[in-house]
N, C-alpha and C positions, 0 to 999 in steps of 0.2 A: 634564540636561534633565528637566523635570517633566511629567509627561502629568496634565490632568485633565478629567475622562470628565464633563460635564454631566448627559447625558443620551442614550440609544445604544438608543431603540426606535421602533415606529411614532408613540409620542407625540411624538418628538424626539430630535434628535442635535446636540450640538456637544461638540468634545472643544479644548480647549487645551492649546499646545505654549507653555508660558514657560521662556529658556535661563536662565544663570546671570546673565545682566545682568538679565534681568528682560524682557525683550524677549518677546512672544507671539504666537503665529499662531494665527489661530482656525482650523480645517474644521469646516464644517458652524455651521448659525447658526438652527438648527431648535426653537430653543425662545425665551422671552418674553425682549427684551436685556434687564430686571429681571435674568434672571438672572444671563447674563452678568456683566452691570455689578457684580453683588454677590461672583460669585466674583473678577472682579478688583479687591476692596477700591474698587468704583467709582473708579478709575483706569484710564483708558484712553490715557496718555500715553505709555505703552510699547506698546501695539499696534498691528503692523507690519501689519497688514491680512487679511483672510479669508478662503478659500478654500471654495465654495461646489460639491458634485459635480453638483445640479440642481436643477431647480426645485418639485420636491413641496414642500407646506409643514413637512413633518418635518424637514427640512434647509436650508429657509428662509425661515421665517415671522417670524426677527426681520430679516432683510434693508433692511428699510424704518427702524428706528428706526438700523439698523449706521450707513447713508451718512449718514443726519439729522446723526448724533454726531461725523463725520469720519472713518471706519474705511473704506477704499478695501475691495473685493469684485471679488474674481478667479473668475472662471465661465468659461466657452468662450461662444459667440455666441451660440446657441444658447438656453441656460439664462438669459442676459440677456434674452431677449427673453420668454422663461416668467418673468421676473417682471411683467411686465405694467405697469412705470414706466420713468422714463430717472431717470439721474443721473449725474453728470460722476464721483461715485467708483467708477462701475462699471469694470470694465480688462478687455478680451478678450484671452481664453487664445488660443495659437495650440497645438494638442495637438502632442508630440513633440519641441518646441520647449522648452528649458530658458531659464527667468526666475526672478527672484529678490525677494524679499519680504523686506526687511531681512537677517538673516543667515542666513534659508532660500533655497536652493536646490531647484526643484520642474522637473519633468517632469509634465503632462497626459497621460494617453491615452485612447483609447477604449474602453468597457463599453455591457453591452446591455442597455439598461432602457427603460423606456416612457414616455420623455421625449425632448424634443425633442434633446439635444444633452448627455447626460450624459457624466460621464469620471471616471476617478478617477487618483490621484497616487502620485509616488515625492515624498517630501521629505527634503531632505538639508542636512544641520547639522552642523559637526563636535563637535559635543557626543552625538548620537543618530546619528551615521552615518546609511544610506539607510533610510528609514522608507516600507513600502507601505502605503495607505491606500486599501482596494477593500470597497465597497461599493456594495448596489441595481446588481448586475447578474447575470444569469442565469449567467454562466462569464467567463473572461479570456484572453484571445486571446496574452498575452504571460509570456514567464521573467521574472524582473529578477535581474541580476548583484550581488551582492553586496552581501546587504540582510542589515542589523542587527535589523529590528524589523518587527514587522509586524501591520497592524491589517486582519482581513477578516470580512466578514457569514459568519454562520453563522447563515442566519433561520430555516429548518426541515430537520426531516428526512423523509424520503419518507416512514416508516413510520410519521410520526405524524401526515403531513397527510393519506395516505392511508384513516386509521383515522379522524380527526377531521371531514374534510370530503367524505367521501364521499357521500355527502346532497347537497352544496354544490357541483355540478363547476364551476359558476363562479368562484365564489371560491377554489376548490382551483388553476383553472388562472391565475388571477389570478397569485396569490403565483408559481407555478413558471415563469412566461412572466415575472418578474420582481427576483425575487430568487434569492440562492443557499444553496442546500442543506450543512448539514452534511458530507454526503459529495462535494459537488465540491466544496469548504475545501479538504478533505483531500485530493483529487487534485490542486489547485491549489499546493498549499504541498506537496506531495514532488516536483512538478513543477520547483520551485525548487531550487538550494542554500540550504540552511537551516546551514551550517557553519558562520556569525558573527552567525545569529539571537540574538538573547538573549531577545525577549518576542516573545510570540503573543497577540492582544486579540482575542477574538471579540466582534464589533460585529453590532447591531441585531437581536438573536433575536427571535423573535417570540412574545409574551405564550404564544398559542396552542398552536402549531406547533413548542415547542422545548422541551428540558430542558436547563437550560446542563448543572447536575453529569455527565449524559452524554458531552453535546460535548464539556467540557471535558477528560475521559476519554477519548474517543476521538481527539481532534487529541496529547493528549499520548502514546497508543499509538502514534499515527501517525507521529509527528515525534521525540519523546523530547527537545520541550522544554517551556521553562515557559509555561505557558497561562494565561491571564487572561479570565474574562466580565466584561467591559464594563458597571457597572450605575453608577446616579446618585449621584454625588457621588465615587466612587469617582479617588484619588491616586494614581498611580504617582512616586513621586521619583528614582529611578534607572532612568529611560527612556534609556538614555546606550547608546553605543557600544561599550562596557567591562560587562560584568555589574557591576562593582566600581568 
């Protein structure tokens, strides 16, 4: 499996999952489909369709050219209805409920963010094993069983939003009523078994509010695996089940 990271800030997120056939699941579709189209050698005849967590336009403001092009877009009802058009390649998520997107396998659940109807996923491949994908929500309600990989926000840390935006309580309490904190990552992921993890992606830091080399530091005290910040253009080629 190949992971590649578009773009994973508040400017924009879409990460692509292409297996060995060639086959790609987008999540997140938060940046210009330009670019999309260009990382996929403007080929879009292997993609399997898109998985969208809601409707902020960081996450889906190429939505509208995706359905134009033929790319089916998976949301919950909710987040369909925050895009504020219809189109017959929209497809509602039933959360909890496992469905399938060519040769992924995907679980919705629910996350707490300040959208109508957000979620985020477990996606499962037998190339990548169970893949968490959680971001834009303030904590997560749930374990998951026996995950290979795992991609989760680590947008700021207390001591540096506290120092930066204290002037600002609005927008200090903006980001915290919204996104998650470096240190709930890290109570969330020892929450978990992490025994057949292989990669750790910390997703959507924030410009501001974050220092990856920190984070990155402390998820791997934390965990004692491999840790990855998530920046633009950025390849992982051995996203797999197997470190090897």
């Amino acid at each position: 499996m190949r992971l590649h990271i578009l773009n994973s800030n508040s400017d924009g997120n879409c990460y692509l999952f292409t297996d060995n056939n060639g086959e790609t699941l987008i999540v997140e579709c938060g940046v210009r489909f330009e670019k999309i189209k260009q990382a996929l050698n403007f080929d879009l005849s292997k993609v399997v369709g898109c998985l969208v967590t809601h409707e902020h336009g960081d996450h889906c403001k190429g939505v509208k050219d995706l359905v134009k092009s033929g790319i089916d877009v998976y949301a919950s009802a909710g987040t369909i209805q925050g895009f504020k058009f219809q189109s017959h390649r929209f497809n509602s998520i039933v959360k909890n409920n496992k469905f399938s997107i060519g040769p992924f396998d995907i679980i919705a659940f629910d996350v707490h963010h300040d959208t109508l109807e957000p979620c985020g996923f477990l996606i499962r491949h037998e190339e990548m094993g169970t893949t968490l994908f959680l971001t834009d929500t303030i904590y997560c309600d749930y374990k998951f069983p026996g995950l290979t990989n795992v991609l989760i926000e680590a947008n700021y840390s207390q001591n540096i939003i506290d120092e930066k935006l204290r002037e600002n309580p609005f927008l200090r309490n903006r980001v915290i009523q919204s996104h998650m904190s470096v240190e709930t990552a890290i109570k969330t992921l020892k929450a978990n078994d992490l025994s057949k993890v292989n990669n750790i992606v910390l997703i959507h830091l924030s410009d501001r509010n974050s220092d990856a080399k920190v984070f990155k530091q402390r998820i791997e005290e934390a965990t004692l695996k491999t840790v990855t910040i998530a920046t633009s253009g950025l390849v992982l080629e051995n996203f797999n089940i197997y470190p090897f």
